[in-house]
N, C-alpha and C positions, 0 to 999 in steps of 0.2 A: 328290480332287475339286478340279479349277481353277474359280476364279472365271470368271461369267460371259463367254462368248463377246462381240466386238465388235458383231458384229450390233446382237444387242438393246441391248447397254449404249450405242452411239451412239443408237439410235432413243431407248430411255429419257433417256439425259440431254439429247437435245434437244428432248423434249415437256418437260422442267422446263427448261431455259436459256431458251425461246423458245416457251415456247405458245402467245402472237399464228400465230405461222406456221407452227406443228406442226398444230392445227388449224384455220386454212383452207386448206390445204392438204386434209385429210382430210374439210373439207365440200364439196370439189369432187366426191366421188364419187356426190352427191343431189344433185334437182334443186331451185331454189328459184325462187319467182316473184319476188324481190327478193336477189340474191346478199346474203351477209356481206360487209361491206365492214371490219367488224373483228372480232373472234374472242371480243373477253371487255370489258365494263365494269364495272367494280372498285366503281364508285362506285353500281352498281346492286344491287338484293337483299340480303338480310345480305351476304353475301360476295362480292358479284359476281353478275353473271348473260352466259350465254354469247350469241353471235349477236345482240347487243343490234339489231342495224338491218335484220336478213334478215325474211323471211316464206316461208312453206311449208305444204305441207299432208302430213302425214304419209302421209293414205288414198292420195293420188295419186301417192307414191312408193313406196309398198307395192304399190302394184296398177295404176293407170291407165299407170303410165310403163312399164311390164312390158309392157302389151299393147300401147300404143304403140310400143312400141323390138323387135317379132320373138317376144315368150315367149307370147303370147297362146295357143295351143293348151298350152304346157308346163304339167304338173300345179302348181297351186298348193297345193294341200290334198290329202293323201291319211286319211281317217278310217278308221280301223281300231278296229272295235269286238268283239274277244272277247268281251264282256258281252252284247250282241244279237244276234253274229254276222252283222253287217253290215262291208258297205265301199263308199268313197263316194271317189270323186276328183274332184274340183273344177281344173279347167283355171283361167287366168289372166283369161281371158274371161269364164266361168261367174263366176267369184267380182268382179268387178268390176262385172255386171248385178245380181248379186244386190247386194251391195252398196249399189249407187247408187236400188234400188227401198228396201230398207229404209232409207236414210236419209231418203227421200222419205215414208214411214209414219212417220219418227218427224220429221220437219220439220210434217208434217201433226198431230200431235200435240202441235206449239207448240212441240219442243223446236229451239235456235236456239245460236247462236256464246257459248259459257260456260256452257250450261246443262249438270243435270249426269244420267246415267242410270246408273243401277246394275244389274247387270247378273249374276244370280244362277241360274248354269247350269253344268250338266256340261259333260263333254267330248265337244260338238256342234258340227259345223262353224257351225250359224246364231251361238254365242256370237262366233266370229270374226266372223261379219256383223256383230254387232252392235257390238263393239268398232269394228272400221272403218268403221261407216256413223257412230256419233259422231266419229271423226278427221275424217268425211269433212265435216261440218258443221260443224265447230270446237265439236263438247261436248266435254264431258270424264267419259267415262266410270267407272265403280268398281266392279271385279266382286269379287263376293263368294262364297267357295266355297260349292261346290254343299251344299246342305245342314246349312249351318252353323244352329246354333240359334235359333229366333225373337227371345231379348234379344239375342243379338250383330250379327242383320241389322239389327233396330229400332234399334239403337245409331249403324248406318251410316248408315242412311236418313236420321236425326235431323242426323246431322252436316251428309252431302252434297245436303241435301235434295234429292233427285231430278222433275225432271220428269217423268219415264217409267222404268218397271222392267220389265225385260227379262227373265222367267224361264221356268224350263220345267217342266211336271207333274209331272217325277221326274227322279232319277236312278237306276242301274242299278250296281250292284254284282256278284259274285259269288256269292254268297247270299242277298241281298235286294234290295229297290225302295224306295228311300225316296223317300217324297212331299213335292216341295218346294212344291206350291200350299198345304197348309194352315200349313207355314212361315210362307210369305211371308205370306197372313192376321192369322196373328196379329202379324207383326210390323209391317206396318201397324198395327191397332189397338194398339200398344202406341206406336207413334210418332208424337210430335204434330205431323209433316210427313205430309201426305197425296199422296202422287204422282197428277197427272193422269194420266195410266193405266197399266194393265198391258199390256202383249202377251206371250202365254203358248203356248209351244210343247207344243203336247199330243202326249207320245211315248205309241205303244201299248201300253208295261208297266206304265203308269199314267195313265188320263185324268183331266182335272181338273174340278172344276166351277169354271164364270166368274160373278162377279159382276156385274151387268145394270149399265150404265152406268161402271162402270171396268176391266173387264179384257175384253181382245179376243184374240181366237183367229188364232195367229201365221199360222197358215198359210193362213186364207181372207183376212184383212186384205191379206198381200201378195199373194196370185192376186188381188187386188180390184187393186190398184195397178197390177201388170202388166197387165191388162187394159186400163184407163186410161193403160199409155201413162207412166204418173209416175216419173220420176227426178230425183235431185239432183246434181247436180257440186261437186266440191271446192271448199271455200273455205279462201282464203289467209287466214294466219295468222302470227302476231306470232312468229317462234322460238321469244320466250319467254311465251308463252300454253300453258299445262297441257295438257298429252294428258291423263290419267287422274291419280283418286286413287288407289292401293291402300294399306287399311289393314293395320296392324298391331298386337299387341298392346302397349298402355301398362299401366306398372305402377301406375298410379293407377284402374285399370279402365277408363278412357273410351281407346277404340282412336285412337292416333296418324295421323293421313290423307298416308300419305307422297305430296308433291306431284311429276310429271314434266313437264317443259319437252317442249315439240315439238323444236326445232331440235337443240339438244344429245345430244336422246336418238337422233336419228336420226343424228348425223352419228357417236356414238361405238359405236351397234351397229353400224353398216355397217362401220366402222371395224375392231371384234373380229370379226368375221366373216372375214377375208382375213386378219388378222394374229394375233388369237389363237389361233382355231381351226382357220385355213388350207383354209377352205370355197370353193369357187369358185362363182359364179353358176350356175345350171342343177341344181345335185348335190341330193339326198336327205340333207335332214337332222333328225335324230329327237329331238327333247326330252320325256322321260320326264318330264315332271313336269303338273302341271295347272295352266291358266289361272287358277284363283285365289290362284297362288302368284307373286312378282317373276319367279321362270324360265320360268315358262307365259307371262307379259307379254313377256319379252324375246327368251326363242327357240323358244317355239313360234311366237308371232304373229308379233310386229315384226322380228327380225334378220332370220329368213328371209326372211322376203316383201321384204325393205327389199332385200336382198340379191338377189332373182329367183333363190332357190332355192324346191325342194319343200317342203315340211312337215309331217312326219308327226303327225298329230292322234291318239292313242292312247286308247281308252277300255277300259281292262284293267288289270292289276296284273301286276309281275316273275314272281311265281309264282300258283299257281291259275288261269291263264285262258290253257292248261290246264295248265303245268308251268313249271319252273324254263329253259325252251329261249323262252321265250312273245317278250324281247326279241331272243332271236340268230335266229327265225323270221321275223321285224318286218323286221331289218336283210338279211334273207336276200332276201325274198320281195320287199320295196319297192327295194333295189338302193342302202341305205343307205353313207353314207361316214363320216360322224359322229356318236355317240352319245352325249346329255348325261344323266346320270341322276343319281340321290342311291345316296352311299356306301350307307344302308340298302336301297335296292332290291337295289343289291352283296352286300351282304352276308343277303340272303334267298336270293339267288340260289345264293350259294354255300354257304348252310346245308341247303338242298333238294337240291342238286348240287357235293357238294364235291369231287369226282373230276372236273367239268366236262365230264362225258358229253355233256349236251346240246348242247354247241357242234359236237360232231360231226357232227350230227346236220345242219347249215346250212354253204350254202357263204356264205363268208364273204371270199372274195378280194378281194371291193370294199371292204370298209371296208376304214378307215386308223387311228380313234382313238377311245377311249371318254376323254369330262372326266367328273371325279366333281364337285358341291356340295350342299352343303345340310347336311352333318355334316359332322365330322370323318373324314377318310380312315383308316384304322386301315393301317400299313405292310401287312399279315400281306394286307390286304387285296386294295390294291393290285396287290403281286407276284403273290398268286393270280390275279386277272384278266390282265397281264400275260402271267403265264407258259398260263394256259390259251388265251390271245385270239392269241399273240404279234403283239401291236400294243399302239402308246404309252396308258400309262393314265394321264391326267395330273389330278392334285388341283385346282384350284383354287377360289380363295376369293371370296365378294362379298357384299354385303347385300342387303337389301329397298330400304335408302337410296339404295345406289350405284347403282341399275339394270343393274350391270356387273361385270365381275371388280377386284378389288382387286389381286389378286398371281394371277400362273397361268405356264406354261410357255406362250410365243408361238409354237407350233411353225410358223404360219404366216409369222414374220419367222427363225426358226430353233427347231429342237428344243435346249435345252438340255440339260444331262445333270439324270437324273431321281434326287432324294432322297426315299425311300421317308419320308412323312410331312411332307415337306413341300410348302408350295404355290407352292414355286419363288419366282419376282419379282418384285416391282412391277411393273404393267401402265405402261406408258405416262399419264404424265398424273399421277396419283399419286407423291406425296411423301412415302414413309411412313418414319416415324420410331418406335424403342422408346422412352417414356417412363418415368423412374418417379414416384414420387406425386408428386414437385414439382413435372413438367415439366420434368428434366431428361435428354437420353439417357444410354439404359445402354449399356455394353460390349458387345461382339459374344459372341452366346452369353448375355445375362442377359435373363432374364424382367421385362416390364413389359406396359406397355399399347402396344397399337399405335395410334400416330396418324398422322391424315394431313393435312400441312402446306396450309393453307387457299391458294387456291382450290381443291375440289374439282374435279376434269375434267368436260368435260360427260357427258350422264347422266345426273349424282348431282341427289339434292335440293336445292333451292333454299331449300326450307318446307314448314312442315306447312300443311294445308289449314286458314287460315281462325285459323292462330295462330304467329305469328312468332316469340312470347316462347316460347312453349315449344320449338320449334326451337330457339333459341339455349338454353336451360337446360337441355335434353337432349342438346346433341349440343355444344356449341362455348363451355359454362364451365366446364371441368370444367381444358382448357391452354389459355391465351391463343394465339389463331392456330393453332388446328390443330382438327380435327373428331376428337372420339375414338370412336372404333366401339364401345368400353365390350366389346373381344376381350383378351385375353392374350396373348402371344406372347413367339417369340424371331426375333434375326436371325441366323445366325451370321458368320464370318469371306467366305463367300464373298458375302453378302449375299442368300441365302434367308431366306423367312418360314415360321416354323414357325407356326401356329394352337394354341394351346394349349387356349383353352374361353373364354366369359364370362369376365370380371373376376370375377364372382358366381362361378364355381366353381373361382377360385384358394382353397383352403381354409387355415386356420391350425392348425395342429399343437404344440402346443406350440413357440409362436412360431416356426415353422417355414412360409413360404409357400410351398404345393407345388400342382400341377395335377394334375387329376386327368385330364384327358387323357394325360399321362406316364403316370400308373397305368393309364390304361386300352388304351395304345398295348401295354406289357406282358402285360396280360391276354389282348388282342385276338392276339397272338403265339401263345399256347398252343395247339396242333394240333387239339384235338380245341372250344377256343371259335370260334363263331359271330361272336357278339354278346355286348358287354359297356357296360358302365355304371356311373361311379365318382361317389359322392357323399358331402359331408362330413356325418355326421352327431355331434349337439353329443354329447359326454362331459367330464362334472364335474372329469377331470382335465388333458387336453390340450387341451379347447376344443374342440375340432373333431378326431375318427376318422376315416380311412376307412373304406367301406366298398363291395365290388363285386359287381355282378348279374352272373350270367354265363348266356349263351343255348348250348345243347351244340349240336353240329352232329348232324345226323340219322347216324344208324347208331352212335351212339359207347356200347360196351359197360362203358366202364369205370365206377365206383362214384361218385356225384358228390361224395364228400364224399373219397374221393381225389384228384379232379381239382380241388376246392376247395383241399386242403392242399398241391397241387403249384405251387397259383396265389398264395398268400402267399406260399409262398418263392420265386417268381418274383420279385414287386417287392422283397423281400427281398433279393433276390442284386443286381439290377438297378438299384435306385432306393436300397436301404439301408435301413437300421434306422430313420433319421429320418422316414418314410414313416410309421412306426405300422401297416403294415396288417396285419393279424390278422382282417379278415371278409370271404369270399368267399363269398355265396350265389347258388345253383345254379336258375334260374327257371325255366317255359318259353317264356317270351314279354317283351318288356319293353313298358312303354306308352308308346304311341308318337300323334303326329300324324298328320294325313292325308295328310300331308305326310311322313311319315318322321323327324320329328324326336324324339328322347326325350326324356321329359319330367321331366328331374333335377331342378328345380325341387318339383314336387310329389311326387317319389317324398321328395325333403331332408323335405318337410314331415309325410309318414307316418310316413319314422323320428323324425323327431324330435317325434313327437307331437300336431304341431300340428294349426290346422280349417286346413281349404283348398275351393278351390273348386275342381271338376270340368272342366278346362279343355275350351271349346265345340270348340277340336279336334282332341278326340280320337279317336283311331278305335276304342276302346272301352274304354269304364269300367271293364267288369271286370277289366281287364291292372291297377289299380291293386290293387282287395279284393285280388286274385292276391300283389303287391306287400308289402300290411300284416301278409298269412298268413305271408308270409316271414321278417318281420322279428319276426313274433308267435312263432315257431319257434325265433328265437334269446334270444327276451323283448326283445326292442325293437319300438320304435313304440307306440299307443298302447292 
């Protein structure tokens, strides 16, 4: 393998020699009603703040300048709902009336330039209205996954205090209807911020009942508006004046309000749109993940549309709604070219269909590329996509913080050559560095922390909502002048970024620091595993064991306590005796987010005995009793 191609290594090192003119350059591609006349003020924000002298409006670059400049009939929004069996395509035009009526209902509602709406819905095209009609106002919206638990929405409410809450009667699953009006109830009255009102979309798998005087029924409020004739237009806005809060979870339990700038955020999505993802204007593009997630913010909503591409809006799951074919059907039938999903949807996909029948099944000559985020890529994983799809499967990495990829393959400035498990390069703009616990670098090839040398690209956060000090003690004292993602990793000699796990699930082995992503990148290899999961759990003699969940893939005959014993001496053979690993157990499901994230954390704390709390999201509790059984089997846990 040669080190990276010229291409990108000239683009990367001159977004770090000269980011003044890497990005305005790269803000010429939006429009603003006050150009940047300089790129970064050092002296502004903890660390700077981008576009300090511009002004913009996000909604009018998402939507009014599309229908202004030719796209105004081109599909904006296509919603594809397996779950109801509906489909909805939204033109450039259609969504910018709509749009400009609901920001006029929620101006009408007092809500005004900084104020804030929370915005707690499925995967419905009005969630998108609502998101852009506050852009389109200068609020600052905060959507909160659909059906998240009454303490964790009250907890939001509290924070952002909302003028206006935007939710809908339910959501729709595969198997059930969960109702988010009696949700959102109770977590009003648990919240000593009370929102001037509700508007409440009442779908037909669940009607809701409204409260006489604060909640109004979404769909007669705006036929009321349009009637009347009422819209609002875009207002200009400071670059760096807040688009949206989205929270995240804090380990002190009060949820972190990661804060995003206007100007920044749009000039570096538009930015990856043509250069990392190599999407052109006009094309179909599909982001598999949900609006209440940093990926649902970035490319279902804002890239695209920022872009004057399609959008496909997905309300369904990889498998069940109705097989393992459900996304290569999606990409078939909408005439997709890009496909953003999470590794785990990956890897259900190819645990339902591991021979990759389904893709057969869809023509498939238009797309060009599946990105994997949100987990770890497992190699075993990758390739099988790869080689089933034959098209680029490319890993790459980003936070909730970064609003963006940290490290990804630029296949739209050039395709680099692809390392199975890794997330390829620094993105442009990004300075990253391996530390180790001093703050000093390590060797090419040694595991530390990944950091990234302060200023931040645009994008990335500024601050948390409404607390600075803990911004800086979470995220930027940990190394002087650099932001640490609190990731693991390696670089190697070509300068790829391997992802290893959280800092947290570097484990100690008798004095031994190992990753357990290593161990599970191994497991994840084994022919007949799915899905796996590597966690240190404590013993009296090495401090910290591992130990690995393993998911079988459907059809697999063999004994699992065979397939267990073939999987210790896998990391055995592989990673070596200093590993300690001696326990593989055989699960059928592991517990996961709604998101698709597994929840290592808390499974650490079943084996190791501890209380824990039931995290608000999960996609179901009983994947964990499942969890304790397991480890009750071997006489561990509690």
């Amino acid at each position: 393998m040669t080190a990276a191609a010229p291409a990108y290594a000239a683009v990367h090192a001159a977004s770090i020699a000269d980011p003044e003119r890497f990005w305005l350059d790269a803000a010429k591609a939006i429009e603003w009603e006050t150009a940047p006349e300089r790129a970064f003020d050092e002296g502004a924000g903890i660390y700077g703040r981008w576009f300090p002298d511009a002004r913009l409006n996000a909604c009018h670059n998402a939507v009014d300048r599309h229908v202004e400049g030719g796209r105004a009939d081109q599909a904006a929004i296509i919603h594809d709902s397996p779950v109801t069996g509906t489909k909805r395509t939204i033109s450039y035009r259609e969504l910018r009336d709509e749009v400009a009526t609901l920001a006029a209902v929620l101006s009408g509602f007092g809500v005004g330039r900084g104020d804030r709406v929370v915005i707690y819905m499925p995967m419905v095209p009005e969630a998108l209205f609502g998101m852009l009609a506050c852009a389109r106002l200068g609020a600052i919206h905060s959507v909160v996954f659909g059906g998240f638990a009454a303490n964790e929405l009250a907890a939001r409410i509290e924070d952002a205090s909302p003028t206006v809450i935007l939710a809908a009667s339910c959501g729709v699953e595969p198997a059930r209807t969960v109702a988010y009006k009696p949700l959102l109830d109770a977590a009003i009255a648990r919240s000593s911020h009370k929102p001037e009102a509700c508007l409440i979309l009442q779908r037909p798998q669940a009607l809701a009942g409204l409260m006489e005087g604060r909640d109004h029924d979404w769909a007669e409020t705006v036929a009321a508006a349009k009637a009347e004739g009422r819209t609002a237009d875009p207002i200009a806005m400071a670059a760096t004046d807040p688009l949206y809060i989205l929270y995240t979870s804090g380990t002190t339990g009060k949820p972190k309000g990661v804060v995003r700038d206007t100007g920044g955020y749009c000039v570096a999505l538009t930015w990856s749109m043509t250069n990392l993802y190599g999407v052109r204007p006009g094309e179909v593009y599909f982001c598999a993940s949900d609006i209440g997630w940093v990926v649902g913010h970035s490319y279902i909503v804002y890239a695209p549309l920022l872009h004057g591409c399609t959008t496909v809006l997905y309300e369904g799951k990889p498998v069940g709604t109705p097989d393992a074919g459900a996304f290569w059907r999606v990409v078939a039938e909408h005439g997709v070219g890009t496909l953003f999903t999470a590794p785990t949807a990956l890897r259900a996909i190819k645990k339902d269909d591991p021979r990759a029948a389904k893709i057969a099944d869809y023509d498939l000559s238009g797309f060009r590329a599946l990105f994997l985020a949100g987990e770890r890529a497992d190699p075993d994983s990758v390739a099988w996509a790869e080689t089933a799809l034959g098209k680029p499967v490319i890993d790459h990495w980003w936070q909730t913080e970064t609003g963006w990829a940290i490290a990804g393959n630029p296949i739209g400035i050039e395709k680099l050559p692809v390392k199975y498990g890794s997330t390829a390069m620094p993105m442009p703009g990004y300075d990253l560095h391996i530390l180790d616990e001093s703050g000093k670098p390590v060797p090419a090839g040694t595991m530390g922390t990944i950091a990234l040398k302060l200023p931040l690209p645009p994008g990335c956060l500024p601050t948390l909502w409404g607390s600075d000090a803990r911004f800086r003690s979470s995220y930027l004292a940990t190394f002087a002048g650099y932001y640490d993602t609190s990731d693991a990793g390696i670089r190697d000699a070509d300068g790829y970024v391997t992802v290893l796990g959280r800092t947290d699930d570097i484990i100690n082995v008798a004095g031994h620091r190992l990753s357990t992503g290593g161990m599970e990148a191994v497991l994840a290899a084994h022919p007949d595993v799915a899905e796996c999961a590597v966690i240190g759990i404590r013993d009296a003699l090495k401090g910290e064991a591992p130990c690995g969940f393993v998911v079988l893939k459907s059809g697999v005959f063999k004994e699992p306590a065979e397939i267990e014993r073939e999987l210790v001496a896998r990391v055995r053979d592989e990673i070596g005796p200093v590993a300690a690993f001696k326990l593989a157990l055989t699960v059928e499901r592991l517990p996961k987010t709604r998101s698709g994230k597994i929840l290592r954390a808390t499974m650490k704390a079943i084996a190791d005995g501890q209380s824990y709390t039931t995290p608000p999201t999960i996609e179901d509790p009983a994947a964990l009793d499942e969890i304790g059984e397991s480890l009750k089997s071997r006489g561990l846990g509690a």
